[in-house]
C-alpha positions in Angstrom: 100.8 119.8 99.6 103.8 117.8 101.2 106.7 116.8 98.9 108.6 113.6 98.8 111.5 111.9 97.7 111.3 108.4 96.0 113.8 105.9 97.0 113.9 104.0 93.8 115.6 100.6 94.4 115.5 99.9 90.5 118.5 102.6 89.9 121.0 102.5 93.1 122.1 100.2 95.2 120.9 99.4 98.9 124.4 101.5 100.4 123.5 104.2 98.0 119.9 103.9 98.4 120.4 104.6 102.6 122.6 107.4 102.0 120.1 109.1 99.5 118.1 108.7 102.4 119.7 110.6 104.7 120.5 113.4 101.9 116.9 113.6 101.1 115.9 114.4 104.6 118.5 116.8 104.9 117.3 118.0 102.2 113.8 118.7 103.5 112.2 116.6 101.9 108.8 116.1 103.8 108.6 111.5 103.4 110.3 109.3 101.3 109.2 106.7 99.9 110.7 103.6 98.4 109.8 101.0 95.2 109.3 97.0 96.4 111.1 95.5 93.1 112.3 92.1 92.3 113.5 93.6 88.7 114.6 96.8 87.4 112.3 98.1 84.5 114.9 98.2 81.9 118.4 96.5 81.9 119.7 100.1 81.8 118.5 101.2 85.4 121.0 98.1 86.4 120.1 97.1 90.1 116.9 96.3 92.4 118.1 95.0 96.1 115.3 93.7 99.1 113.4 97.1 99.5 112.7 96.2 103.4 116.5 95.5 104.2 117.1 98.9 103.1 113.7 100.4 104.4 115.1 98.8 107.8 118.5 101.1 107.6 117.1 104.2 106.5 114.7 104.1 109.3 118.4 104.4 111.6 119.7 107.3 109.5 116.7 109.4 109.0 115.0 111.3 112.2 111.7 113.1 110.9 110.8 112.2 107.4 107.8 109.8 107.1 108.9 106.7 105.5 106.5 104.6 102.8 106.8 101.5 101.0 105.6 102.7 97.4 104.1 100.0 97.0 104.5 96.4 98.6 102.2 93.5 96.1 101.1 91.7 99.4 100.0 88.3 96.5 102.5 86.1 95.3 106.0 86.5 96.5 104.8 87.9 99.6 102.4 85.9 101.5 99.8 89.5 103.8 101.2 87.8 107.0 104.3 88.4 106.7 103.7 92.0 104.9 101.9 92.8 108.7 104.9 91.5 110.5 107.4 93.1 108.3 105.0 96.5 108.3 104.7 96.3 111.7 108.6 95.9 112.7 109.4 99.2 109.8 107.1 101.7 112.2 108.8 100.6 115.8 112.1 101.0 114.0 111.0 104.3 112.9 109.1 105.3 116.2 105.5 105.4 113.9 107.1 107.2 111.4 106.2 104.7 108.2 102.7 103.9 105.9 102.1 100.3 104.3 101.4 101.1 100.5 100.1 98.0 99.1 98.9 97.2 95.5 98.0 94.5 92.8 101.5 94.2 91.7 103.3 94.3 88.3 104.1 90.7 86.4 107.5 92.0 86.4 108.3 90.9 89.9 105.8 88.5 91.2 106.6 85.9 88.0 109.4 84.8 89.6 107.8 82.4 92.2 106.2 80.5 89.0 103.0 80.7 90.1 101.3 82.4 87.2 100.0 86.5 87.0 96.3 86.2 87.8 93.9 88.5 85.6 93.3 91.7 87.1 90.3 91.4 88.4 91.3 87.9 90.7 94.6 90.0 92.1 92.3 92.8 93.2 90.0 89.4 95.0 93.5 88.6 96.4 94.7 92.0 97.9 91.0 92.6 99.4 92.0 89.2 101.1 95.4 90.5 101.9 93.9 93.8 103.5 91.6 91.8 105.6 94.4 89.5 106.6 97.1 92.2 107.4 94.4 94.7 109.3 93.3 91.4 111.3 97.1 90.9 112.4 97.2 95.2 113.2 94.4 94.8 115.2 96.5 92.6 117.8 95.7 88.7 119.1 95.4 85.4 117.5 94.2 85.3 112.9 92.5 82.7 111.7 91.9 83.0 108.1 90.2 80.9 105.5 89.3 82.7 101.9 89.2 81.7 98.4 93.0 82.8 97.9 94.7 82.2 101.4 94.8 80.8 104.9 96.6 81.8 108.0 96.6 79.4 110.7 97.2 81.1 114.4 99.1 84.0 113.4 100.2 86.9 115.5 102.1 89.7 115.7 104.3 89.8 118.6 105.7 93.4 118.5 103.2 95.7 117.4 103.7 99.8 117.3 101.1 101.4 120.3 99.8 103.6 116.6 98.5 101.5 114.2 100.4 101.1 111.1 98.5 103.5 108.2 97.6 101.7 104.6 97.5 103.1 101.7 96.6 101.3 98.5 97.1 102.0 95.0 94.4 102.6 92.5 93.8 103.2 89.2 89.7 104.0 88.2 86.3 104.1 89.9 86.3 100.3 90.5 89.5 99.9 92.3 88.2 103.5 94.1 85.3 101.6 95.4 86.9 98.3 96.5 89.7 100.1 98.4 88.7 103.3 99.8 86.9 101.7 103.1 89.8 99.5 103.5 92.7 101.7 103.5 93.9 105.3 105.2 95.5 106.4 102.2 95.0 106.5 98.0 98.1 105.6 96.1 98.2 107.1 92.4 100.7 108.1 89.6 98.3 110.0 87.6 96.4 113.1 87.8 93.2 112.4 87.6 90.8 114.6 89.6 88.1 111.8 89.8 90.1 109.8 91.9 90.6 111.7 94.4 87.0 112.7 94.1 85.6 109.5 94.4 88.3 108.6 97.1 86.9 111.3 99.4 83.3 110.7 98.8 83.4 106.9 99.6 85.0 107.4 102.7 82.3 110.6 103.5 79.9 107.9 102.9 81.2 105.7 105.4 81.9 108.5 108.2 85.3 108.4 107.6 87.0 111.7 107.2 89.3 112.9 104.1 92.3 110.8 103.8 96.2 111.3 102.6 96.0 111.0 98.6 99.9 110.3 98.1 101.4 110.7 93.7 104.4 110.5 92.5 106.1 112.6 89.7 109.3 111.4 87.9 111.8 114.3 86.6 115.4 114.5 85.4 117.8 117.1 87.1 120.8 118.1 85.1 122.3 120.9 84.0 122.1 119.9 80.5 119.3 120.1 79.2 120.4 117.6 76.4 121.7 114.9 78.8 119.0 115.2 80.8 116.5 114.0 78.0 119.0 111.0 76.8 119.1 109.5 80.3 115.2 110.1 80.9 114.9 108.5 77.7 117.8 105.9 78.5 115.8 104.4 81.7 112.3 106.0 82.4 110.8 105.5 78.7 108.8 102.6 80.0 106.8 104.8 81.7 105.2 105.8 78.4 103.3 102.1 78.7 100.8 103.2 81.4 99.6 100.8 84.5 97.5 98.6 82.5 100.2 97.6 80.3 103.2 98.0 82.7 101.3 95.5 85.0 101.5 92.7 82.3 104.9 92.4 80.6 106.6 89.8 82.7 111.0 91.4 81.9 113.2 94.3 80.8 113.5 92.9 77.5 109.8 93.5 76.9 109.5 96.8 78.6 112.5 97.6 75.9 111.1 95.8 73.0 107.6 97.7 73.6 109.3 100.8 74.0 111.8 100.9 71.0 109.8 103.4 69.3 109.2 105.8 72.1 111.9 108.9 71.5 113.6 110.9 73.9 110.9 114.0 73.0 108.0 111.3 73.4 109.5 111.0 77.4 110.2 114.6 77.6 107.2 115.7 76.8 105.8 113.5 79.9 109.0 114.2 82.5 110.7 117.3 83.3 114.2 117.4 81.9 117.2 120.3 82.6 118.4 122.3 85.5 115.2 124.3 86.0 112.8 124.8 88.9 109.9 126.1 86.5 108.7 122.7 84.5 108.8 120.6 87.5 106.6 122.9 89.0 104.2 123.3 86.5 104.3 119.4 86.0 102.9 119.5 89.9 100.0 121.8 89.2 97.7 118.8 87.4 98.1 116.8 90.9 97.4 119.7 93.0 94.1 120.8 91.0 93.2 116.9 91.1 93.2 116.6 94.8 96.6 115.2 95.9 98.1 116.0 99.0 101.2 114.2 98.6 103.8 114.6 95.7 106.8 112.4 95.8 109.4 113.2 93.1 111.8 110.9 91.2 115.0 112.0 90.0 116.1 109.7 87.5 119.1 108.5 88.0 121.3 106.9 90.6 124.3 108.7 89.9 122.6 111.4 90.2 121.2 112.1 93.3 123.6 114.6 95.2 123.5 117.4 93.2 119.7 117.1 92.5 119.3 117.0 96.6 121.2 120.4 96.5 119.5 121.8 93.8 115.9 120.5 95.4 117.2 122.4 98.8 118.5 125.6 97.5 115.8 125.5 94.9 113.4 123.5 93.8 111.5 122.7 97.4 111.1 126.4 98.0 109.4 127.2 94.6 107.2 124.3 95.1 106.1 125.0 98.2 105.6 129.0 97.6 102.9 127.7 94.8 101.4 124.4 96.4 102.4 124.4 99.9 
């Protein structure tokens, strides 16, 4: 199992957000990977700059890490051409280094075009457009495109990496599985379920494709005390309580905190690692790597405090992880 370090753009500033960067790889951290927000979740968390302006710098201040968009919603306020050419100009600034991770998108930052949130099942008809549209522009020359949810009239990609750009998508149960799996390199997830990675890997053995990267992520929160630990977890991660299917629907952080004003600070903890020890986060990793994951990317909650957790993940926390899943 590979470990990363999540970038997340809904805590810390982009000047911040670059130097965390090059902390994390110092770190030895194996990728990083970084959330495509046009809000925060709560008002709490406080800040959520252009993901690929920063994605753009860190590729200048880190040197081996892999680098990951976690994830780009190629639908509404991204049109899948300019995803490709925005993709495609990431991995020759990192010299190959970077994955497109795509998904449906949350109503939380696509509202803000005024378009509408389509029902789940049309945005999963609009990224399969987007996939077709964006692996069309990788493949080099002159796109055409008419579907039912876009066009793209003469596009092209000018400057294209010589190693085509990996996709991963994010998914959530056996239908998105199916849709997704021949069109991507990658599964995206942020729950341990063992049937997804299941079906992931038979679908593409189906098609003669070989086993693919399947890429989670895991939030935690590092302090030294315990109690503060739980009180900020609570403070700006209790929206993660809501699950996908919910979080994809509430359209601001004043409904993420009005449908979390119940949820306690032992409701989060009981779901996220809180305190200044190696041994919960690592048992919180075992469900993903008995599902199937190969890729674990952490989240410590946050953006104040990132430095010492970066120590503590050096000195500490990467070797314990890595002596039991590595």
């Amino acid at each position: 199992m590979r470990f990363g370090y999540t970038l997340l753009t809904e805590q810390a500033g982009p000047r911040a957000l670059v130097s965390h960067a090059a902390g994390a790889e110092g770190a030895g951290f194996d990728f990083e990977v970084i959330s495509d927000h046009y809000f925060p979740w709560l008002d709490e968390q406080g800040h959520s700059p252009y993901a690929w302006s920063v994605l753009g710098a860190v590729t200048q201040v880190t040197h081996r890490v892999g680098l990951m968009s976690f994830v780009t919603c190629p639908l509404l306020r991204y049109h899948p051409a300019v995803v490709a050419q925005k993709a495609a100009t990431v991995s020759l600034l990192s010299a190959d280094r970077f994955t497109l991770g795509l998904g449906a998108g949350e109503n939380l930052n696509e509202h803000v075009i005024g378009g509408g949130w389509p029902p789940a099942n049309v945005r999963h008809e609009m990224l399969t457009e987007a996939l077709d549209i964006i692996g069309a522009l990788f493949d080099g020359g002159q796109v055409n495109y008419a579907g039912r949810h876009y066009r793209v009239d003469s596009a092209k990609l000018w400057d294209l990496p010589e190693i085509r750009t990996p996709i991963g998508v994010a998914v959530s149960g056996a239908q998105s599985v199916s849709r997704f799996a021949p069109l991507a390199d990658a599964l995206i997830a942020v729950q341990a379920e063992e049937g997804l990675c299941r079906d992931w890997d038979r679908e593409r053995s189906e098609l003669g494709q070989e086993h693919s990267r399947k890429i989670a992520q895991l939030p935690v929160c590092w302090d030294p005390d315990p109690a503060a630990a739980m009180r900020r977890a609570h403070e700006q991660f209790r929206w993660f309580a809501g699950g996908w299917k919910v979080n994809a629907e509430l359209p601001a952080p004043a409904s993420f905190a009005g449908a979390t004003r119940f949820v306690t600070e032992r409701d989060v903890a009981e779901s996220i690692p809180c305190g200044p020890d190696p041994e919960p986060i690592v048992a919180a990793a075992q469900p993903f790597a008995e599902a199937g994951f190969t890729d674990l990317a952490l989240v410590q909650i946050g953006g104040d405090h990132q430095e010492k957790f970066l120590d503590f993940a050096e000195s500490t926390l990467l070797p314990a992880l890595r002596e039991s899943y590595g």
